[in-house]
N, C-alpha and C positions, 0 to 999 in steps of 0.2 A: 808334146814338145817340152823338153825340158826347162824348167824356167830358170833366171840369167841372174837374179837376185834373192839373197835368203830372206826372209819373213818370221815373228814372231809366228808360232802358233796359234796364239791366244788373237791374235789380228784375224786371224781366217773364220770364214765361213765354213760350216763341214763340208760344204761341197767343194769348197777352193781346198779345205785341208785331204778331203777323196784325193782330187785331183793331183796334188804333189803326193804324194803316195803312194797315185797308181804309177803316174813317172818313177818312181824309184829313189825320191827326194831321201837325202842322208836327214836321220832326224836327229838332233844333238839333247841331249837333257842334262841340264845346267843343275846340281847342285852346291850351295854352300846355305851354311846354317842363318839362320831367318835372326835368330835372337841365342848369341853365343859369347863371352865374357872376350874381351881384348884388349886386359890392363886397364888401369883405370884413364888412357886420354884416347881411344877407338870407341864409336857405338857399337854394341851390339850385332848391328847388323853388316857389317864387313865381311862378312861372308859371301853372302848374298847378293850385297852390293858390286863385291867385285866378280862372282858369277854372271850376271846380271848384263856387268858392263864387257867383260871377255866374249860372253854370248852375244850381246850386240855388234859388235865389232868382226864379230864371226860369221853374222851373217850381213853385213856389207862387204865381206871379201869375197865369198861361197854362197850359192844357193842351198843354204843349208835352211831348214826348219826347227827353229829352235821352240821345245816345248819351256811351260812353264818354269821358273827354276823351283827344285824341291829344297824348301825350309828348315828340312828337321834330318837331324842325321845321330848317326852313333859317336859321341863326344864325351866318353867316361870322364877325361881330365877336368870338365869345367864342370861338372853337376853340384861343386857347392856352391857354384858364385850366383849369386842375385840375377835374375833373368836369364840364364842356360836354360836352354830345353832339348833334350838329349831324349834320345829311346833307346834300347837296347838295341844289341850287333843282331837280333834274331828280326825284333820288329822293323831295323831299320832295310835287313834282305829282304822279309818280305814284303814291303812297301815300295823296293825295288822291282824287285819282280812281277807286282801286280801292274804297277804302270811302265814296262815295259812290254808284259803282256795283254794291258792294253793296248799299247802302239801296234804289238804283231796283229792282234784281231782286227787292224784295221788296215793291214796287207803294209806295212812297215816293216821292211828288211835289212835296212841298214841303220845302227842307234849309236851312237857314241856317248859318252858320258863323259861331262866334265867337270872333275872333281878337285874342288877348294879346299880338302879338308883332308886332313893325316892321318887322323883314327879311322876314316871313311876307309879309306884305300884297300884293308884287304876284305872287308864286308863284300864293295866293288867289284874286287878282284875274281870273289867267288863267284857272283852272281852273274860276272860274266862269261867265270868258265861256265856255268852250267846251261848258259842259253844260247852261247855260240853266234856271231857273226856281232857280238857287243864290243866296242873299241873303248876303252877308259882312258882319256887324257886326264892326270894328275899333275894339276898344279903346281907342285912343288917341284919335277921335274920339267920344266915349260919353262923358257926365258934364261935357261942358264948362261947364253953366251953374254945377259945384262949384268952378270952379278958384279963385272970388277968393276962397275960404276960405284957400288957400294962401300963405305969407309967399314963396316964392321957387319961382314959378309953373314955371322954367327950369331946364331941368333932363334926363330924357329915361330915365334909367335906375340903378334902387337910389335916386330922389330924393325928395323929400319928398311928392311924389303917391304913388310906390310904397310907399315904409317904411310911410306912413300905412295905405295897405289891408293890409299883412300887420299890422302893429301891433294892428288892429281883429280881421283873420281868427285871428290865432296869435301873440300876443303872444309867447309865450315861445321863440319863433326868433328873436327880432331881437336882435340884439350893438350895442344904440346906443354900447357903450362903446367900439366898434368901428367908427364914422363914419368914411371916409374924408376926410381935407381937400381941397376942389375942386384937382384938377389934373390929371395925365395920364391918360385912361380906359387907357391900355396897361398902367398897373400894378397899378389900383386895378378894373376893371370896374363904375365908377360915375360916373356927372355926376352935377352939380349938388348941394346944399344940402342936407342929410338933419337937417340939427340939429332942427328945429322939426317934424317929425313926431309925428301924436300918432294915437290911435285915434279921436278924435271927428269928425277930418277924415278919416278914411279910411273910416269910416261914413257919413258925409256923401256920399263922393265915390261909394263902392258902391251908395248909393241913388240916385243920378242917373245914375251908367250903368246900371241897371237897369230907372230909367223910359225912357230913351233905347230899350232894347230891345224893352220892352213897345211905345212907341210904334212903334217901325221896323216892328214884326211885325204890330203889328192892320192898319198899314197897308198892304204889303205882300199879305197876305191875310187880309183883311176878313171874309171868309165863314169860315175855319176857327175862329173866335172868337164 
């Protein structure tokens, strides 16, 4: 029987995680980077966090099974800033590839991946062509119909879409007193406008890439829903 609500991974039993498996449970794997530079007024962990929090949210809508999220990705731009931890495009596919050919050996058909991260995406892209029935939701395309909430749409990194969703997730990480002024990403690991950040936009914007995923996935496969 198909089960009615999605589940952490890490919550199950092997035998509860058998069992959604041998159903045909969609399994989603959540990446964004664990410890990644985001201007100097975001922790670190924004990546992740907001991973984390779209994967949760994903599985109160869908009976989807969300595995751990993965920490560590291919992020060439931030490997000078203090606390980046990056791997290369070769180790971050095959680190791909290993865990989701662990999910197949364990009778896992349908995987989705959902990715926070920009550098990631053609790493993604390939590892999905090569393994076939892999769906990659990328982030950055997710939520667009929120963007005119936003005063300074432009932007790409620590900007005013981002501040907004940790503002919303973890208010009490964000150093707004600590905005960079728009100018060199080399010094600052930030574009774009962060002044007008607020949590109601970044609520806003988490509910629209959420419905973006719900739709991707009914559609996609239809019958696991």
């Amino acid at each position: 029987m198909t089960e009615r609500t999605g589940v952490w991974l890490e919550d199950l039993t092997w035998q509860e995680a058998k069992a959604r498996f041998d159903a045909g449970a969609v399994v989603v794997v959540p990446v964004g980077a664990a410890s990644k530079a985001h201007g100097p007024h975001l922790p670190l962990k924004t990546d992740a966090l907001t991973a984390r929090a779209l994967a949760q949210r994903l599985i109160e809508r869908l009976p989807v099974v969300a595995a751990p999220v993965v920490g560590f990705g291919y992020y060439p731009a931030f490997t000078s800033f203090a606390g980046s931890q990056h791997l290369t495009a070769d180790t971050f596919r095959a680190l791909m590839r290993e865990l989701i050919g662990n999910l197949r050996t364990h009778g896992v058909q349908r995987i989705a991946i959902l990715n926070t991260g920009v550098s990631t995406e053609k790493p993604l892209d390939e590892v999905a062509g090569e393994l076939g029935e892999v769906a990659v939701l990328h982030m950055r395309l997710l939520g667009i119909g929120a963007h005119s909430l936003f005063d300074n749409p432009e932007g790409g990194h620590a900007d005013e879409r981002e501040t907004s969703v940790v503002l919303a997730l973890e208010p009490r990480s964000v150093r707004m007193d600590r905005l960079a002024p728009e100018g060199d990403f080399k010094l600052t690991a930030a574009t774009g406008d962060a002044s007008r950040a607020s949590a109601f936009k970044g609520e806003r914007l988490i509910d629209a890439r959420v419905e973006d995923m719900v739709a991707a996935l009914v559609a996609r496969w239809p019958d696991a829903f």
